[in-house]
C-alpha positions as a LaTeX table, in Angstrom:
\begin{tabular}{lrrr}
\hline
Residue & $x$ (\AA) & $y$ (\AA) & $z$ (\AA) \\
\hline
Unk1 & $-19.88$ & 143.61 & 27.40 \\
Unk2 & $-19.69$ & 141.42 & 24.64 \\
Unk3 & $-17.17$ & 138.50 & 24.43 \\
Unk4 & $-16.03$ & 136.35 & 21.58 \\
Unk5 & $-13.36$ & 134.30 & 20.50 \\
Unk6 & $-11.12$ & 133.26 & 17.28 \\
Unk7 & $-11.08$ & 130.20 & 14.61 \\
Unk8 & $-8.41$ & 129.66 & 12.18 \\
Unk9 & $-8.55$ & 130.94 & 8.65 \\
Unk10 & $-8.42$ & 128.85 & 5.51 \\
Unk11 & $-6.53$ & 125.75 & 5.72 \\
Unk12 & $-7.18$ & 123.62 & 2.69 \\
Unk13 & $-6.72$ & 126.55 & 0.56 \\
Unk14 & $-3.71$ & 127.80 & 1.64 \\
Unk15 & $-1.97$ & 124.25 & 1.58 \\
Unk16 & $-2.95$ & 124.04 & $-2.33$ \\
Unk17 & $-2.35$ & 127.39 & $-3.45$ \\
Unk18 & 0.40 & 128.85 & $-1.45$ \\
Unk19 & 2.27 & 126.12 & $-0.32$ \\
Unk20 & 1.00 & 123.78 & $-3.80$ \\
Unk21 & 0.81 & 120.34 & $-1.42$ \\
Unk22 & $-0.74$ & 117.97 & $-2.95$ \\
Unk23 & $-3.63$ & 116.67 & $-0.63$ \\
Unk24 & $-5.21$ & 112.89 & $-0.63$ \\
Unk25 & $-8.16$ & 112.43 & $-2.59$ \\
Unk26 & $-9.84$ & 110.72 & 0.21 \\
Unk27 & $-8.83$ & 112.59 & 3.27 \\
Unk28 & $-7.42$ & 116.01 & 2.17 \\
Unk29 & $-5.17$ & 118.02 & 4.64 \\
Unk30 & $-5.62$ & 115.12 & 7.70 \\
Unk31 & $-3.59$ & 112.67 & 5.54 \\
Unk32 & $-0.91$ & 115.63 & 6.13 \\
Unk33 & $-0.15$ & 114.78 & 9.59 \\
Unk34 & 1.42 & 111.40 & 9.02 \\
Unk35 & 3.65 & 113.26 & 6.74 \\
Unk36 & 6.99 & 114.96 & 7.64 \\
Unk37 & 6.97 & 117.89 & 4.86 \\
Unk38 & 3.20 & 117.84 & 5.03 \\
Unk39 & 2.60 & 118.16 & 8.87 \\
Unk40 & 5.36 & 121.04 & 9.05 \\
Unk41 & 3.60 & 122.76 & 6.39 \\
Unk42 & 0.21 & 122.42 & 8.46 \\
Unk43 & 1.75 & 123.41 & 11.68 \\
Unk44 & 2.99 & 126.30 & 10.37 \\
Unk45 & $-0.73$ & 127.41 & 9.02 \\
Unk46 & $-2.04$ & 126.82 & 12.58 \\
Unk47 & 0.78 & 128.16 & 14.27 \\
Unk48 & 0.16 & 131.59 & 12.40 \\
Unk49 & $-3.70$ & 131.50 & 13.74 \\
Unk50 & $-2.52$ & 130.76 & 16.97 \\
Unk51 & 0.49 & 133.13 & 17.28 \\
Unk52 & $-2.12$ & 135.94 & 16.40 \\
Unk53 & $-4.43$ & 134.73 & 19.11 \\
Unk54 & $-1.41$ & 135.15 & 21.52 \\
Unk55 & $-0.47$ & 138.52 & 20.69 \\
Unk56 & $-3.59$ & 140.15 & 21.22 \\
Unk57 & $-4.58$ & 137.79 & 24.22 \\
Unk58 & $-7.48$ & 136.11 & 22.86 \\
Unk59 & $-8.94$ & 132.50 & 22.83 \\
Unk60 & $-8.33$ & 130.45 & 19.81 \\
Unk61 & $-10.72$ & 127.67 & 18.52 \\
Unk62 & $-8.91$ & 125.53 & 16.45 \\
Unk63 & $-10.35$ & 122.77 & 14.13 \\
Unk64 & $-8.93$ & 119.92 & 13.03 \\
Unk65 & $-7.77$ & 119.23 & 9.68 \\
Unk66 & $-11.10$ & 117.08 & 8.68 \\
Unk67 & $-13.20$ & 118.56 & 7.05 \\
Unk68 & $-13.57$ & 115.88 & 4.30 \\
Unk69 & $-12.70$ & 113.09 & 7.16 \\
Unk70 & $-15.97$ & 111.35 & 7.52 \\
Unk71 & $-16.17$ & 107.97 & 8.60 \\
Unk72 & $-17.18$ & 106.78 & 5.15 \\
Unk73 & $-13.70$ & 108.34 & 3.38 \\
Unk74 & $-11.29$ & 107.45 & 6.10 \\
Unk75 & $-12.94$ & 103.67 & 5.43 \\
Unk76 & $-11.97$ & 103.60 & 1.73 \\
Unk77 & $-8.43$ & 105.83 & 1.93 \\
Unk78 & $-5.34$ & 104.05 & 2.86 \\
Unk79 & $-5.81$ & 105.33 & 6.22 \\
Unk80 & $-8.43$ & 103.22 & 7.10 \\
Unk81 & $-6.30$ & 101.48 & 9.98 \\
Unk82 & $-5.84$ & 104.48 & 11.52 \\
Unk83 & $-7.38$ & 106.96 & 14.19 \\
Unk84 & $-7.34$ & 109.76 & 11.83 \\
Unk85 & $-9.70$ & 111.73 & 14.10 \\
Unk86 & $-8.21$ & 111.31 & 17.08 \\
Unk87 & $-4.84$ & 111.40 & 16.03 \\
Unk88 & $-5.83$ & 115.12 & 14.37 \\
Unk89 & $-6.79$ & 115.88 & 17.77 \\
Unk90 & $-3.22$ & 115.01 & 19.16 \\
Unk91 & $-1.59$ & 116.96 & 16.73 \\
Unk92 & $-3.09$ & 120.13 & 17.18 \\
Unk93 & $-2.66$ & 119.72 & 21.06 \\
Unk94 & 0.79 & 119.18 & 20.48 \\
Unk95 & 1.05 & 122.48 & 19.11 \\
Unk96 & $-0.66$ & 124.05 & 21.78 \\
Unk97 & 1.78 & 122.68 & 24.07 \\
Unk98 & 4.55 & 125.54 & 22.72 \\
Unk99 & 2.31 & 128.28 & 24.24 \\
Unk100 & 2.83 & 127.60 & 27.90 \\
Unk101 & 1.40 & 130.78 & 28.80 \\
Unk102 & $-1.45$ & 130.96 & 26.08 \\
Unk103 & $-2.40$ & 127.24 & 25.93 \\
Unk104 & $-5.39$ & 127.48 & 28.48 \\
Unk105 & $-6.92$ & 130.20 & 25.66 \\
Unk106 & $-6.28$ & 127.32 & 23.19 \\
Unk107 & $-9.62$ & 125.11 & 22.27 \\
Unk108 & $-9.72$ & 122.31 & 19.70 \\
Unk109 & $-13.16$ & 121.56 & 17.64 \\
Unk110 & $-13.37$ & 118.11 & 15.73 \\
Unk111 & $-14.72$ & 119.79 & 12.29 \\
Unk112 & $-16.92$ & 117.17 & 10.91 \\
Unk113 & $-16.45$ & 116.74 & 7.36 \\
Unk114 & $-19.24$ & 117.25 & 4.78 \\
Unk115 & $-22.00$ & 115.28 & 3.90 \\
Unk116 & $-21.01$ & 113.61 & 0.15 \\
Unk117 & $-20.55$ & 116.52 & $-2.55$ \\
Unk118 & $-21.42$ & 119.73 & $-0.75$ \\
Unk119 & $-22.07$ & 121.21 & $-4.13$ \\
Unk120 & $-23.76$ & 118.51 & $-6.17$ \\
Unk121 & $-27.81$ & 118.80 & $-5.61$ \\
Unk122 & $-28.19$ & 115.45 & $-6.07$ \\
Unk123 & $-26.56$ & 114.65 & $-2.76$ \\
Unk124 & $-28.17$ & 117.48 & $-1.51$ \\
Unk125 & $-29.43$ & 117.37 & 2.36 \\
Unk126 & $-32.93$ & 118.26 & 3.37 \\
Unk127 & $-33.74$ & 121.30 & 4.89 \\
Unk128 & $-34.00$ & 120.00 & 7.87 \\
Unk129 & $-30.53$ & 118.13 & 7.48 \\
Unk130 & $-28.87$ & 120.19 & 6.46 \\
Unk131 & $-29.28$ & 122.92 & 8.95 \\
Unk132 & $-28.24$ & 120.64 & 11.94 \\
Unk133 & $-25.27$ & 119.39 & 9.47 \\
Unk134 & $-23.88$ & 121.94 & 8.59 \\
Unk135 & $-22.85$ & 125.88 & 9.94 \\
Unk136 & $-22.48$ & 129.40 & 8.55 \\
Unk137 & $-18.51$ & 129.82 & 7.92 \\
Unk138 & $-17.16$ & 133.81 & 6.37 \\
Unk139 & $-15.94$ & 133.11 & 2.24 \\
Unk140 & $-13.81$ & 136.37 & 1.23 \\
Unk141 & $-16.17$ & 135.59 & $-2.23$ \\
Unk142 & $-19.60$ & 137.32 & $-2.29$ \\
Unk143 & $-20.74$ & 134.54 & $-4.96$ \\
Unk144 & $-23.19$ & 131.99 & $-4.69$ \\
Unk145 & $-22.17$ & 128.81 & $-4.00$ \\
Unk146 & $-22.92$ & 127.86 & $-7.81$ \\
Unk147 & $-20.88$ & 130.53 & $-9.18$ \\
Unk148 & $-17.80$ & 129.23 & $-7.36$ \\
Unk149 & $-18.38$ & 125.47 & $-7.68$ \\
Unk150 & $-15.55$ & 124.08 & $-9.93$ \\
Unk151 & $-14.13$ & 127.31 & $-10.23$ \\
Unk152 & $-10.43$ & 126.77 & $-10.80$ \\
Unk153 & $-9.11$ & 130.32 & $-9.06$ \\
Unk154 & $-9.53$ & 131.20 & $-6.11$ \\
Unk155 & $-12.80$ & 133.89 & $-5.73$ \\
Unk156 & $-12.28$ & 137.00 & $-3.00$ \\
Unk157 & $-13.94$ & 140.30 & $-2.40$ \\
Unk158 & $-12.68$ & 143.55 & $-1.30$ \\
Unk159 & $-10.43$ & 142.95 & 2.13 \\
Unk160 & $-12.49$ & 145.92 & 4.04 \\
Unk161 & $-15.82$ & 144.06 & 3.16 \\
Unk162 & $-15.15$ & 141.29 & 4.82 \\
Unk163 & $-13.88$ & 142.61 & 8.21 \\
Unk164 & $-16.10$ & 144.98 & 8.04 \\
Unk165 & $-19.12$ & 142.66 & 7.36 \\
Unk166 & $-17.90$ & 140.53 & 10.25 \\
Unk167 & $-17.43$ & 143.31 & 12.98 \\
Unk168 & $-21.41$ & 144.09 & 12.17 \\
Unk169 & $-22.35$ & 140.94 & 12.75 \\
Unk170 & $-20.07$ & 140.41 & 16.18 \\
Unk171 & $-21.59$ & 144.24 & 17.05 \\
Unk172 & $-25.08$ & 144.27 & 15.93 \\
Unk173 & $-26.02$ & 140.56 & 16.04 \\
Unk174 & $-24.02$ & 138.99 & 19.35 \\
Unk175 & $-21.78$ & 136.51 & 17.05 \\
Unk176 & $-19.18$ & 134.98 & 19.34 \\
Unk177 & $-17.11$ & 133.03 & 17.51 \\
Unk178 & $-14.66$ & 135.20 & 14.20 \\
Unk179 & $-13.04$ & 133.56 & 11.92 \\
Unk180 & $-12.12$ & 132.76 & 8.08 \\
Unk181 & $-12.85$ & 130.12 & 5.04 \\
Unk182 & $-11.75$ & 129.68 & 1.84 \\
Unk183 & $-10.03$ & 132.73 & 0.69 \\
Unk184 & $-8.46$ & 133.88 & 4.19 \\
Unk185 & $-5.40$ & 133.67 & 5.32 \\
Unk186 & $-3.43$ & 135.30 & 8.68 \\
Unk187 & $-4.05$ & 138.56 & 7.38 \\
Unk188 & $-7.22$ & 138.10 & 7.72 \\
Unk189 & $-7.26$ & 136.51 & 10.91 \\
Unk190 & $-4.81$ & 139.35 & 12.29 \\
Unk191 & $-7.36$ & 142.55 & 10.90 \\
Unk192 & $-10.49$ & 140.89 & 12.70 \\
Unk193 & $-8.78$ & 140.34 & 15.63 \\
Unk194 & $-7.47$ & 143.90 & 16.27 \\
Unk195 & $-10.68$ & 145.21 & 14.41 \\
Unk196 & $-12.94$ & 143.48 & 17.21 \\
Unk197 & $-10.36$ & 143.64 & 19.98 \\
Unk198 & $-10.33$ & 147.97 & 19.49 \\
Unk199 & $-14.30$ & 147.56 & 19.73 \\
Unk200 & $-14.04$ & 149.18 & 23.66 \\
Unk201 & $-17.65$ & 147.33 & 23.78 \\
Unk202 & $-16.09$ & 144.04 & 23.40 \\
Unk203 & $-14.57$ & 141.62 & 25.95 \\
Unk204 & $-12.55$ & 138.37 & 25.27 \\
Unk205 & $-13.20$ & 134.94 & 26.44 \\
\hline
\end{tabular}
């Protein structure tokens, strides 16, 4: 029986393209919880991912909003005499708190944020680096990460694709943990979970 469990789709992309929030240039989205229009805004996103995890009775990993909130950023942003981390961490487990019944199927990950420009070469990790920095992550774009560097719309394949190519891997090579990137959304999220949770050879966590 194989077992697996949910992440969140897209944030960052959602907040600038659906929603059009303006994001910090130092932080990004994590700034967004010291804001009242930006925080309900980014509870909403989550509480999407999580309200999907609830209805099908599956466990949730959701990651805080820091993706670009390394200690170096949060140093030189005007946030620099806060806990940004650990205050992203109270957030989100605020929001768990409004799903009595589901919150023990709701985990939170501290997503560490990239090393410098993950698209400029010159800041490039070594091999060695980079694979203990960094983890594969599902783009709704087939394109190589040069292709959609700088590119000012948003890139996506083929809806089916996607799923589809992430059901083979959960099937065929024991991936545990489902989720989105850039280009997903709850529609997404929703297909892969009822996708995986029809597999009769799969279990949830």
């Amino acid at each position: 029986m194989r077992v697996f469990l949910l992440t969140e789709g897209a944030i960052i992309e959602r907040l600038k393209r659906e929603f059009c929030i303006p994001l910090d240039k130092d932080i990004l989205p994590a700034s967004l919880i010291y804001d009242e229009k930006g925080s309900g805004i980014l509870s909403l996103i989550y509480q999407q991912y999580i309200d999907i995890a609830d209805s099908y009775n599956i466990t949730i990993m959701l990651m805080t909003p820091t993706r670009r909130a390394t200690v170096e950023r949060i140093n030189r942003s005007i946030y620099h005499d806060k806990g940004v981390i650990k205050d992203c961490v109270e957030f989100l487990e605020d929001l768990r708190e409004n799903y009595p019944a589901h919150k023990n199927k709701i985990f939170i990950g501290g997503l560490m944020g990239c090393k410098g420009d993950a698209y400029n070469t010159n800041e490039a990790l070594g091999m060695s680096e980079a694979y203990k920095f960094h983890k594969l992550q599902a783009n709704t774009s087939t394109a190589s990460p040069e292709d959609l560097n700088n590119n000012t719309n948003l890139q996506t394949n083929d809806f089916d694709i996607l799923i589809n190519s992430m059901i083979e891997l959960k099937d065929n090579n024991n991936f545990k943990i489902l989720g989105g990137c850039c280009g997903t959304d709850n529609r997404h999220i929703e297909e892969l979970a009822r996708r995986a949770i029809k597999d009769t050879n799969t279990d949830v966590i």
